[in-house]
VEXLUM-61660 format. One record per residue: x negated, y, z negated of N, C-alpha, C in turn. Coordinates in steps of 0.1 Angstrom, whole numbers, padded with zeros to 4 digits, always signed. Each point is the difference from the previous one (the first is absolute). Layout:
VEXLUM-61660
XYZXYZXYZ ...
end
This chain:
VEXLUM-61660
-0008-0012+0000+0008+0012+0000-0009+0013+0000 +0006+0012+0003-0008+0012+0002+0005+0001-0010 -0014+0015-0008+0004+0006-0011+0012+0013+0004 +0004+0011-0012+0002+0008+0005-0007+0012+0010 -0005+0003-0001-0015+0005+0004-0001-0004+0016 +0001-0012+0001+0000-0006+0012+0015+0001+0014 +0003+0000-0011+0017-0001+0008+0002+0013+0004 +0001+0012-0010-0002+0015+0008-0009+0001+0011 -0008-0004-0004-0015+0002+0008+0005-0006+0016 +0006-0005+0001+0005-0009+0016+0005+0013+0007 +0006+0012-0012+0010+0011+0011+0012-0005+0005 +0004-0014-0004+0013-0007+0006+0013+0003-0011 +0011+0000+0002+0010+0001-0010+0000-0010-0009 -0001+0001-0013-0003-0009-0010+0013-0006-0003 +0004-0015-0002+0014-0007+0001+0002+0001-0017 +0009+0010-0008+0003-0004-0013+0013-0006-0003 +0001-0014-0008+0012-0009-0001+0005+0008-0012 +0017+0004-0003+0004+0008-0013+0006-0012-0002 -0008-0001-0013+0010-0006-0008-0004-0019+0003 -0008+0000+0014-0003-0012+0002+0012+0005+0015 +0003-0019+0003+0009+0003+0016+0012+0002-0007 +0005+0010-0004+0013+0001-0011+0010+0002+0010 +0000+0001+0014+0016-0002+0007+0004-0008+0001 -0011-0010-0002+0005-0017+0007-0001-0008-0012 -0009+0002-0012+0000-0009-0008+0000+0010-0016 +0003-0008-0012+0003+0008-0011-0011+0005-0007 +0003+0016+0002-0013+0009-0005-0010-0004-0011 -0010+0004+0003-0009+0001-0015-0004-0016-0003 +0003-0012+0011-0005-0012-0007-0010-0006+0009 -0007-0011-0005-0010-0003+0001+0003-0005+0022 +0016-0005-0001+0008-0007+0011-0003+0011+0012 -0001+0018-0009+0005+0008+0014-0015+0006+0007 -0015-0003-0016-0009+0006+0004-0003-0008+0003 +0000-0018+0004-0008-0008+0011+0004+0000+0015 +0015+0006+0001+0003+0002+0013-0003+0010+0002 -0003+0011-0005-0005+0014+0003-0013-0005+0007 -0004-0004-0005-0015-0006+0004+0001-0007+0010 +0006-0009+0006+0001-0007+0008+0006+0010+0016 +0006+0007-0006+0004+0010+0013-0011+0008+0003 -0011+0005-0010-0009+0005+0004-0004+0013-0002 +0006+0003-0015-0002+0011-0009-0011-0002-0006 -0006+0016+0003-0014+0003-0009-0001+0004-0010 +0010+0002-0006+0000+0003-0012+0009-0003-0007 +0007-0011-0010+0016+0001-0004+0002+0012-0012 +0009+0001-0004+0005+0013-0011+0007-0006-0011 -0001+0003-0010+0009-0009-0009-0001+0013-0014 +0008-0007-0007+0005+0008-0013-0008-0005-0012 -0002+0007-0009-0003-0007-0015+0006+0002-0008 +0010-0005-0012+0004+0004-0013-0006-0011-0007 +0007+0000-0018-0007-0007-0008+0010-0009-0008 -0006-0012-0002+0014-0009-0006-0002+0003-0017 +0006-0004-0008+0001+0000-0018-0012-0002+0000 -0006-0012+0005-0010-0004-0008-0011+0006+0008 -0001+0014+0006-0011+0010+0007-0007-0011+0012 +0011-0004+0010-0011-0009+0015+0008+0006+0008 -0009+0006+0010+0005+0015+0012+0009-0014+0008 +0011+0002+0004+0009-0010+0011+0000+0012+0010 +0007-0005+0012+0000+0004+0011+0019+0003+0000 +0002+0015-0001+0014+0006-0003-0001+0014+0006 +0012+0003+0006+0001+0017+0007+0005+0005-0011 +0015-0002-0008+0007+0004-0002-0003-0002-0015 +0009+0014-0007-0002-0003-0016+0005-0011-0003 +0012-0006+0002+0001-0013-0003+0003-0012+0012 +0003-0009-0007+0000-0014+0010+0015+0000+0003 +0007+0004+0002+0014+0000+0001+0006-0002+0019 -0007+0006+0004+0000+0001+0019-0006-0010+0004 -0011-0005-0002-0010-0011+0002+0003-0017-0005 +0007+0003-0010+0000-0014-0002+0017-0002-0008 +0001-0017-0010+0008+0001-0004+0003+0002-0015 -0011+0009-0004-0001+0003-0015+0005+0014-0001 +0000+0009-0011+0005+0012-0003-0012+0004-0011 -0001+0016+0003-0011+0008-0013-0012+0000+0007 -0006+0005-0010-0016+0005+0007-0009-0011-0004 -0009+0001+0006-0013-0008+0000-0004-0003-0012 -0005+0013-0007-0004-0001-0012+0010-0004-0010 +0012-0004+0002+0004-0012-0011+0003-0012+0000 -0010-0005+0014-0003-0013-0004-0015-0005+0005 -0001-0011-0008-0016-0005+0000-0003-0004+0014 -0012-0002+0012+0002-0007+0003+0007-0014+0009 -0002-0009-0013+0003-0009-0001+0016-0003+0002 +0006+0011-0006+0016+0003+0006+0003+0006+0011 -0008+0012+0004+0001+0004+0016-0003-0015+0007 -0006-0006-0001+0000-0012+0010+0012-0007+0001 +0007-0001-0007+0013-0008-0003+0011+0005+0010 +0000+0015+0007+0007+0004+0007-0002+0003+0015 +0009-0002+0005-0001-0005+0019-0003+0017+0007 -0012+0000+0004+0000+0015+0009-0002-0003+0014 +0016-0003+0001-0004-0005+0014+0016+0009+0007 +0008+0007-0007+0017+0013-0002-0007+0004+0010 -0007+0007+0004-0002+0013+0010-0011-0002+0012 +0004+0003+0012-0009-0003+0008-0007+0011+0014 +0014+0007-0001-0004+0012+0009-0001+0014-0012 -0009+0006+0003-0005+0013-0009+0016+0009-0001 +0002+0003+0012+0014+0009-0005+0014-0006+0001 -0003-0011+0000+0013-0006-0001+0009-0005-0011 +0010-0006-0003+0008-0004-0009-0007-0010-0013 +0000+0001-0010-0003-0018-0007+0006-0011+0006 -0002-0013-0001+0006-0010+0007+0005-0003-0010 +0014-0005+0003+0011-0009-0011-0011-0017+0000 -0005+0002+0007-0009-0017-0001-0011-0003-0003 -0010-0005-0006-0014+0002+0005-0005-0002+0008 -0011+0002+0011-0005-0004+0017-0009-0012-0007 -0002-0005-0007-0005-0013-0004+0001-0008-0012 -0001-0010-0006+0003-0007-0009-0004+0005-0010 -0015+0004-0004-0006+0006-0009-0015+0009+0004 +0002+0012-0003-0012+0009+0006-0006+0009-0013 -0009-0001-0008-0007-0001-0011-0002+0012+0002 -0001+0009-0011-0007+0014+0001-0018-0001+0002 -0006+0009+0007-0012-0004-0001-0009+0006-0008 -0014-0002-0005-0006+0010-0013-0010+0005+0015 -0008+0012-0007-0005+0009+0009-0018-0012+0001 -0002-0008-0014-0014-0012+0004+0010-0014+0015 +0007+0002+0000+0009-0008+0008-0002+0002+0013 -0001+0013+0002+0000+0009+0013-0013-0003+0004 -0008+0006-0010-0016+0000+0000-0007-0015+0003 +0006-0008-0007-0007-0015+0003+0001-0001+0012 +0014-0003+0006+0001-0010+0014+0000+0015+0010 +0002+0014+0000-0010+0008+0012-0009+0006+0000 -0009+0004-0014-0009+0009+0001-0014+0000+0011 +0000-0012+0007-0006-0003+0010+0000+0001+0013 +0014+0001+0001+0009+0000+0016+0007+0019+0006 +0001+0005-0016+0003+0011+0006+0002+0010-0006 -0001+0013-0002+0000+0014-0007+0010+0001-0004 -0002+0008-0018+0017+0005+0000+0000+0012-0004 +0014+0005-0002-0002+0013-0004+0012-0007-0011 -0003+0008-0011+0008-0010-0017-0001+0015-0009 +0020-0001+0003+0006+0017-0004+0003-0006-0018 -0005+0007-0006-0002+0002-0013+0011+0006-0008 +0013-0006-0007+0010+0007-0001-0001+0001-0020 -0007-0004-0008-0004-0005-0015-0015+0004+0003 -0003+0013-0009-0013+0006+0001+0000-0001-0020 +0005-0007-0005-0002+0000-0015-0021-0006+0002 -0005+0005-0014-0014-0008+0004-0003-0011+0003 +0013-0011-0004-0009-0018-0005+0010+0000+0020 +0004+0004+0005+0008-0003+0013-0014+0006+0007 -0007+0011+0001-0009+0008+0005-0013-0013+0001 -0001-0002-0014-0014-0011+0000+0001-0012+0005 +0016-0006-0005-0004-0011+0010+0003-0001+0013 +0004+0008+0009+0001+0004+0011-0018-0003+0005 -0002+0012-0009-0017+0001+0007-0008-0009-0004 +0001-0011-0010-0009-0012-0006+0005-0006+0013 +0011-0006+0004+0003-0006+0011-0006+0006+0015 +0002+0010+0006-0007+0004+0007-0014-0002-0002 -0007+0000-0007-0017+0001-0001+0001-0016+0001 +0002-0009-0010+0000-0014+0005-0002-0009+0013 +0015+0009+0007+0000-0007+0017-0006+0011+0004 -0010+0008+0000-0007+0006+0010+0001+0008+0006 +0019+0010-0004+0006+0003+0012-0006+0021+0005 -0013-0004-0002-0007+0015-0001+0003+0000+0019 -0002+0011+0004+0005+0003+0017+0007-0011+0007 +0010-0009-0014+0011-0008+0011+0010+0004-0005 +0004+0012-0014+0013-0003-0002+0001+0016-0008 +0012+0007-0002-0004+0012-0006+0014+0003-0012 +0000+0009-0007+0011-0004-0011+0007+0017+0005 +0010-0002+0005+0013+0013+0001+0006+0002-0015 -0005+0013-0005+0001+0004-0014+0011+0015+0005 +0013+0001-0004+0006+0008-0001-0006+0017-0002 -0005-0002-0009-0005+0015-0002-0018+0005-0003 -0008+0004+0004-0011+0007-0002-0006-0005-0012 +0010+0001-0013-0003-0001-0012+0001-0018-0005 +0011-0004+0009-0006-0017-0001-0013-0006+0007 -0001+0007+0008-0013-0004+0010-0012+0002-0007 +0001+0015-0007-0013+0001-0013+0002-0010-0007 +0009-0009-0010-0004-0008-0008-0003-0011+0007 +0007-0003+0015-0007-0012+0001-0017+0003+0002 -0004+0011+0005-0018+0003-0001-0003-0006-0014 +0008+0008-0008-0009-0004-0012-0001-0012-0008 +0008-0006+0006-0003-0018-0002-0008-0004+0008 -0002+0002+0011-0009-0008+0012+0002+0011+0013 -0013+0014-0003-0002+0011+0007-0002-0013+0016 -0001-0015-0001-0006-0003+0016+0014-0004+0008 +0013+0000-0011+0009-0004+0011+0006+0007+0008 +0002+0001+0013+0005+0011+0010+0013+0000-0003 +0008+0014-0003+0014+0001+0003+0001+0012+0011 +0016+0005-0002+0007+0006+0010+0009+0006-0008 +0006+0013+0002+0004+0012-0013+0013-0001+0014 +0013-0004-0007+0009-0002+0014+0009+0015-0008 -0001+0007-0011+0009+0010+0000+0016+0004+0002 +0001+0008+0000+0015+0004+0004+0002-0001+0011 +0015-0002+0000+0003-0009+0017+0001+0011+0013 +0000+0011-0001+0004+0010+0005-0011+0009-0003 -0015-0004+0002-0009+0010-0002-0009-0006+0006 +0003-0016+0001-0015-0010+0004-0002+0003+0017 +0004+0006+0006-0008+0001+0013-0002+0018+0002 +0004+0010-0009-0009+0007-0001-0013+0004+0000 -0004+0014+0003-0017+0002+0000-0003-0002-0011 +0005+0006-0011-0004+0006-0011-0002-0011-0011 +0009-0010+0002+0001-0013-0006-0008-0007+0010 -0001+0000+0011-0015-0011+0008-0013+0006-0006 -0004+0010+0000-0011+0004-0007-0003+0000-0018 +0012-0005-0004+0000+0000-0017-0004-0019+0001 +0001-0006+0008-0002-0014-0005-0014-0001+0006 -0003+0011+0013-0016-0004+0008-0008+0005-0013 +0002+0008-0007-0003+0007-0011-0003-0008-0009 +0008-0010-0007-0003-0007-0011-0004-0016+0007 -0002-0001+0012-0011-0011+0004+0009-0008+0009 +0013-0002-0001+0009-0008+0008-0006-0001+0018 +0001-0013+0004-0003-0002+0013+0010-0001+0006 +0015-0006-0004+0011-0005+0005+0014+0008-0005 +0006+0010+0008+0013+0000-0002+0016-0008+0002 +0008+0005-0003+0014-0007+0005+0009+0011+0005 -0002+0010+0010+0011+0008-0001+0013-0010+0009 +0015+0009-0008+0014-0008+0005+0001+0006+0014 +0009-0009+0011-0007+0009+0013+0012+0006+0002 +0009+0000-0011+0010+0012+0003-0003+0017-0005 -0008+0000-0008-0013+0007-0006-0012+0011+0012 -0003-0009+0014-0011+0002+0002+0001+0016+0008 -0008+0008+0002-0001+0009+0005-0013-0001+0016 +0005+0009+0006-0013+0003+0012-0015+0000-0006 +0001+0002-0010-0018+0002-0006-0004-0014-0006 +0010-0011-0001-0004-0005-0016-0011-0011+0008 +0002-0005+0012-0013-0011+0005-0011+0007+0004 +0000+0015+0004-0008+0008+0001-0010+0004-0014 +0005-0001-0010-0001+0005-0009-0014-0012-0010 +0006-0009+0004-0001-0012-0005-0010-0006+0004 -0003-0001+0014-0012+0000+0010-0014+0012-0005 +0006+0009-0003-0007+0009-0003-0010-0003-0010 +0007-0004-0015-0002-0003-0013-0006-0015+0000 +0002-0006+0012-0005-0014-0002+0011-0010-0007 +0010+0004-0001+0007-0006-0010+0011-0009+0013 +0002-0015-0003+0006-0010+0004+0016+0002-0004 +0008+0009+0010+0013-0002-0001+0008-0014+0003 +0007-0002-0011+0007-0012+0002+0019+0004+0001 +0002+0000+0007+0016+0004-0001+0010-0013-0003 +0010+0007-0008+0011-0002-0004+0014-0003+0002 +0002-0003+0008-0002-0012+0010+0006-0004+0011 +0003-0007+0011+0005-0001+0006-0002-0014+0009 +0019-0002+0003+0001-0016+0006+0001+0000+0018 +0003+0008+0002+0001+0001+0013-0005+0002+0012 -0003-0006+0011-0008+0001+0007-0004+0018+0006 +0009+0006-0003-0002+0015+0007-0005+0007-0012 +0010-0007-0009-0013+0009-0011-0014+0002-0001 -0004-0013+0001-0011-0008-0005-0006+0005+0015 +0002+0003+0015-0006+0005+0009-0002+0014+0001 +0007+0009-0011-0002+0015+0002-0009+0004-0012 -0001-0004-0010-0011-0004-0014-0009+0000+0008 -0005-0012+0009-0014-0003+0003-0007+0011+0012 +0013+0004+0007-0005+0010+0009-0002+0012-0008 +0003+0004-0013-0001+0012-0005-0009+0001-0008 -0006-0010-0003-0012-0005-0006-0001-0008-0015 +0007-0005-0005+0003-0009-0011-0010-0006+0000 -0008-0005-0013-0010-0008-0003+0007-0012-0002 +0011-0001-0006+0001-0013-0001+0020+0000-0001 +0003-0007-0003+0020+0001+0000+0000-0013-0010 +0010+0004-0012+0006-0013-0004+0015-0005+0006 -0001-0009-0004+0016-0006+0008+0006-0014-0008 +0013+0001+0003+0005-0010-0011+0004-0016+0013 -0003+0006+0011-0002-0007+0008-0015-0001+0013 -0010-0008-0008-0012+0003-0001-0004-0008+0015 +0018-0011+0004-0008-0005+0008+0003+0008+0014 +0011+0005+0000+0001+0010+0011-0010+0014+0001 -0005+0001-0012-0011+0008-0001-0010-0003+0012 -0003-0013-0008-0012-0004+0007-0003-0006+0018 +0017-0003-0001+0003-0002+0021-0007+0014+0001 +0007+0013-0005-0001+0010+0009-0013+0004-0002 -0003+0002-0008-0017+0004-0003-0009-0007+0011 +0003-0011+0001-0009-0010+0011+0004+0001+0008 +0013+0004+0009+0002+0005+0011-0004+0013+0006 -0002+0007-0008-0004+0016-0001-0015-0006+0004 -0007-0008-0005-0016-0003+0000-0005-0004+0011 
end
């Protein structure tokens, strides 16, 4: 696999999976980031929260209630009880819950889970939603472990979570994703080139005429937010996108390679 470093470095549109292949199969599990991979995402995307007994799982939402067939938040149960329930409810990102599950039993996955069976195959980018300290450290004890120095980067909501992740482990690379309505701004592209960020996310309902310009300028690796559609995903790359997420990673990746 290429690092990150490498993958920019091609100048080609970088393929990011949200969520994993979350149109086709149920977000955030281990089921949707091996097909992500198999369609030919360079990077998958996934969530972190923390269960009772503090082990980061792979969750978007404050609770499990959309995702699977349990109720409440993460943090009130261990584990060992998140396993107990089917996250297999939801399968398209904006679509309805399912009255059924899409499979018999689909396990929530822990964020060493992720890391064991791909830290080898492919980059991620791992949005940070539980910046308490012991969520912070073992986040980044796990990161340093599997290696994942220019394979993987931690999306910290604000400036000031990104500082503490420095000051647990100043070597792991994040990304300051900000307020949603500021991130493809100048002033906010230069506040993250500022505090060392290599990678943004602006939303591409967000984007302005300057912001790939801008971005190019600073060096900094726009990754947009997102888009499934072949015309989208064809006017991004003409306009200069570094990279596009998509919740459909494999149509991503037809068009991307057809564009090539």
């Amino acid at each position: 696999m290429m690092t990150l470093t490498e993958l920019y470095a091609t100048k080609k549109c970088v393929a990011t999976a949200h969520r994993g292949a979350c149109g086709l199969y149920p977000e955030n599990t281990l089921l949707a980031m091996g097909k992500a991979i198999e369609f030919g995402a360079d990077i998958i995307e996934f969530d972190l929260r923390l269960t009772k007994d503090g082990i980061p799982v792979l969750l978007h939402d404050r609770t499990i209630d959309r995702t699977s067939d349990g109720k409440g938040e993460p943090g009130e149960y261990t584990l060992a009880e998140l396993r107990e329930f089917n996250f297999s409810h939801f399968r398209s990102i904006w679509g309805e819950r399912l009255a059924h599950p899409s499979y018999e039993k689909l396990a929530i996955p822990t964020f060493e889970d992720i890391l064991a069976a791909f830290h080898n195959k492919v980059c991620m980018n791992i949005q940070v939603y539980d910046s308490s300290e012991h969520s912070l450290r073992t986040i980044c004890e796990l990161y340093r472990k599997y290696d994942m120095f220019d394979k993987g980067f931690l999306a910290m909501s604000s400036f000031e979570e990104a500082e503490a992740v420095r000051k647990i482990d100043p070597e792991v690379e994040v990304a300051v994703l900000g307020a949603w309505n500021l991130r493809a701004t100048t002033p906010e592209l230069k506040k993250c080139k500022e505090f060392g960020c290599r990678f943004v996310q602006p939303p591409i309902e967000t984007l302005t005429d300057e912001t790939f310009a801008v971005c190019r300028e600073l060096e900094l690796y726009s990754n947009v937010f997102f888009a499934d559609t072949d015309v989208e995903i064809r006017k991004l790359v003409k306009d200069g996108a570094a990279g596009i997420l998509s919740n459909r990673v494999d149509l991503l990746r037809e068009t991307l390679d057809s564009i090539r």
